[in-house]
N, C-alpha and C positions, 0 to 999 in steps of 0.2 A: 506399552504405551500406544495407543492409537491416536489418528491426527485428524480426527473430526468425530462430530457423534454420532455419522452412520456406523465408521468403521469400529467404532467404540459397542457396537450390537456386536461384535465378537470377544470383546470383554466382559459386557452385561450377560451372555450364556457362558463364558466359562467362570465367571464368579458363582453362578448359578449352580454349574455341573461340577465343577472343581474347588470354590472358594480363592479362583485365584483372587491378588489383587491388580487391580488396571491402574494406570492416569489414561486421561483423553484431557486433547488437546483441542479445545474450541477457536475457529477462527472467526464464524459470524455465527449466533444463535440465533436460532427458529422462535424461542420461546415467546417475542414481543410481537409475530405473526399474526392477522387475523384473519377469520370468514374461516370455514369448513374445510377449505382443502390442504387448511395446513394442520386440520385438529391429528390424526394417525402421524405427520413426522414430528409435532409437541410432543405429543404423548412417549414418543420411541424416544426421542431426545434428555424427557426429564428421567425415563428410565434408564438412560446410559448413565447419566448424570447422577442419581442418588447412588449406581451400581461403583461409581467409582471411586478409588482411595484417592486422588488425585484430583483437581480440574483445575486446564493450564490456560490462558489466554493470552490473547497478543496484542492489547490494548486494554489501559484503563478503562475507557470508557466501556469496554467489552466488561470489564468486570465488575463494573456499577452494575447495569443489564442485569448481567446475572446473579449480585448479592440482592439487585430488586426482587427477582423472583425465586429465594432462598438459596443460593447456592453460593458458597465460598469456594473462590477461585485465585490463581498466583499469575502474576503478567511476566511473559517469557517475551519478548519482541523476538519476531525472525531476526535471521542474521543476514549477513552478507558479504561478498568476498572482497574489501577495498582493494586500490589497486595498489603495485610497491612503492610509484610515486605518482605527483602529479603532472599533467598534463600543462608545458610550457605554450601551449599556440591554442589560446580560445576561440572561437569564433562568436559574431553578433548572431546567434543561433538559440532557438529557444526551441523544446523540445518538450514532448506528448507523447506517455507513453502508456499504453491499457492495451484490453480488447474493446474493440468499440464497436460498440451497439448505441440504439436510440436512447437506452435508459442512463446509458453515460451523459448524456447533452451536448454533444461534438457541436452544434450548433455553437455553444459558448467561445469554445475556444476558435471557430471560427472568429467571433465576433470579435474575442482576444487579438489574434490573426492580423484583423486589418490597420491592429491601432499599436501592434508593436515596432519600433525599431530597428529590426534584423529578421532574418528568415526562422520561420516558422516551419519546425517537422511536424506528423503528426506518425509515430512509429506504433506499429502491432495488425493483428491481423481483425478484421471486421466482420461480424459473424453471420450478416447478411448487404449483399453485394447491392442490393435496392438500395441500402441505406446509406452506402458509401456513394453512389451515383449520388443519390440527391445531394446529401454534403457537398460531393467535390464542383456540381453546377453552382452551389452560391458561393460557393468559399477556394475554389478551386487556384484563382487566381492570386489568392492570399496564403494559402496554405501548399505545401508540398505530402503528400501522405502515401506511405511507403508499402503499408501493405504488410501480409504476414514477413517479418526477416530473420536471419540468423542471428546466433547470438552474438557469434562475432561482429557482424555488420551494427548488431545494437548496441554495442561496445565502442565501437570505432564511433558511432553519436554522444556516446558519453563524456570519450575524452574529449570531441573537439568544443561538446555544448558549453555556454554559458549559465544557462537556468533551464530547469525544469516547471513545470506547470500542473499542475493536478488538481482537479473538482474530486469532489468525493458528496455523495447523496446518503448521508445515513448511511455512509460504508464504515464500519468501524476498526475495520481491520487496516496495517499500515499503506498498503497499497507497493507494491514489490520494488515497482519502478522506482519509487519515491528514495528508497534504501539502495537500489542498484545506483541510482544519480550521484548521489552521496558520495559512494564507494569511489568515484573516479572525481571525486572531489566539485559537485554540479550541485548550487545552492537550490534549494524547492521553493515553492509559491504553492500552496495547498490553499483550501479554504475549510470551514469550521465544519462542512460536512465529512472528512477526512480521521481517520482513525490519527496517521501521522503528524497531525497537529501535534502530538505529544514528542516529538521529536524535532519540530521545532523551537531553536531560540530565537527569538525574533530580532532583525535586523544584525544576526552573526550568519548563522547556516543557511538562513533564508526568511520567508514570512508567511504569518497566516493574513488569510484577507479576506474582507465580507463581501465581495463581488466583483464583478468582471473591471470595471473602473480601478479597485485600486487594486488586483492584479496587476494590470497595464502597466500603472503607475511605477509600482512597487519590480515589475521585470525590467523594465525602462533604467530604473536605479542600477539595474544590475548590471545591464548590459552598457552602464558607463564604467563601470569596475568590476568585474565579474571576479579578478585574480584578493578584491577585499573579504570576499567569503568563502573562495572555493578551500582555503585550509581547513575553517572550522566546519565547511560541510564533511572534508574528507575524517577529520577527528573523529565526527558525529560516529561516520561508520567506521572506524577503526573499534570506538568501542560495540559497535553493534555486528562484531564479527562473527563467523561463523562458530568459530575456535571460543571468543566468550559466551554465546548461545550456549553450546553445549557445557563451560564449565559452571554457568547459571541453571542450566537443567539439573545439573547433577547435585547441585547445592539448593535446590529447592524438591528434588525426588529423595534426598537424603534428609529431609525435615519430617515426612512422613515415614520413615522405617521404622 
């Protein structure tokens, strides 16, 4: 089983030289790509792809995608490791958690920043330092932003947060953070660019929203009662654990033997 469809080119040559069989495991396809520099990674992609007995993804909407452009695929969500219980002492704390770059929109969540209720993190590492500079001059005084941290340290944000917050642009995939929040029982606010949406129930574990207003809104609610959802977010990932990932992998790799 390979876990993307580069490394899936070492399945597509041993089905080739040996007949073995592969699964490849797709987290965002190339295939709806356009302009010429992405025609050599399509073309390498649809061939891991037809090469394979298997194709696994980790979002519905990843698997529309790809039955649009022939390919039948199984939706496995990652997992995640909840915690053994929850977290008695929330804080009015709302919490951002990616790698951030400009294609992210950190701009947004600034704008989020200034109109919430309680303190504002923004946690993970920024993959260009010009771009974190200019954020932190307009947003600086609304936001707190941490910088690459440990896992522990991003854990210790987990338990004490009340909401998490996620934009997603035609990201299809769940978004890690989204599932780690969960895990320590932290309701989400995604919006409908967000693979996660599908892991939303709306107004239990958290809510999907169509923009930075009813975001606000919609965190604002939470951070009046954050302890009304933090069970069903923890539920969410208790089922979505690591231990059910894998007994879902092996009940959908044993469909194809």
């Amino acid at each position: 089983m390979f876990h993307d469809q580069f490394a899936g080119l070492t399945g597509y040559i041993r089905k080739i030289l040996f007949n073995e069989e592969c699964a490849v495991y797709i987290h965002e396809t190339g295939l709806t790509a356009k302009g010429a520099k992405h025609f050599l990674p399509k073309k390498m992609e649809e061939k891991v792809l037809k090469k394979s007995k298997v194709i696994l993804t980790n979002s519905y909407w990843n698997r529309e995608v790809l039955k649009e452009k022939g390919y039948e695929s199984e939706v496995l969500y990652p997992g995640c490791y909840p915690a053994n219980k929850l977290s008695e002492s929330r804080e009015r704390l709302v919490l951002a958690v990616s790698t951030w770059d400009s294609g992210r929109y950190p701009e947004l969540y600034g704008e989020v920043a200034k109109r919430v209720k309680g303190k504002f993190i923004m946690a993970g590492h920024w993959a260009r330092k010009d771009t974190m500079d200019e954020f932190m001059s307009k947003y600086g005084k609304y936001v707190e932003v941490t910088g690459k941290i440990s896992e522990k340290e991003l854990n210790e944000l987990y338990s004490k947060a009340s909401v998490l917050v996620r934009f997603g642009f035609d990201e299809r995939g769940p978004g890690m953070g989204v599932l780690e929040a969960m895990g320590y029982g932290v309701p989400a606010i995604v919006n409908e660019g967000l693979g996660s949406k599908e892991l939303i129930r709306q107004g239990e574990n958290g809510f999907v929203v169509k923009d930075v207003d009813e975001a606000v809104d919609r965190i604002n609610e939470i951070l009046e009662n954050p302890y009304r959802f933090s069970k069903n977010a923890w539920e969410t990932s208790k089922q979505l654990s690591w231990e059910n990932h894998t007994k879902k992998l092996i009940e959908l790799l044993s469909k194809y033997d």
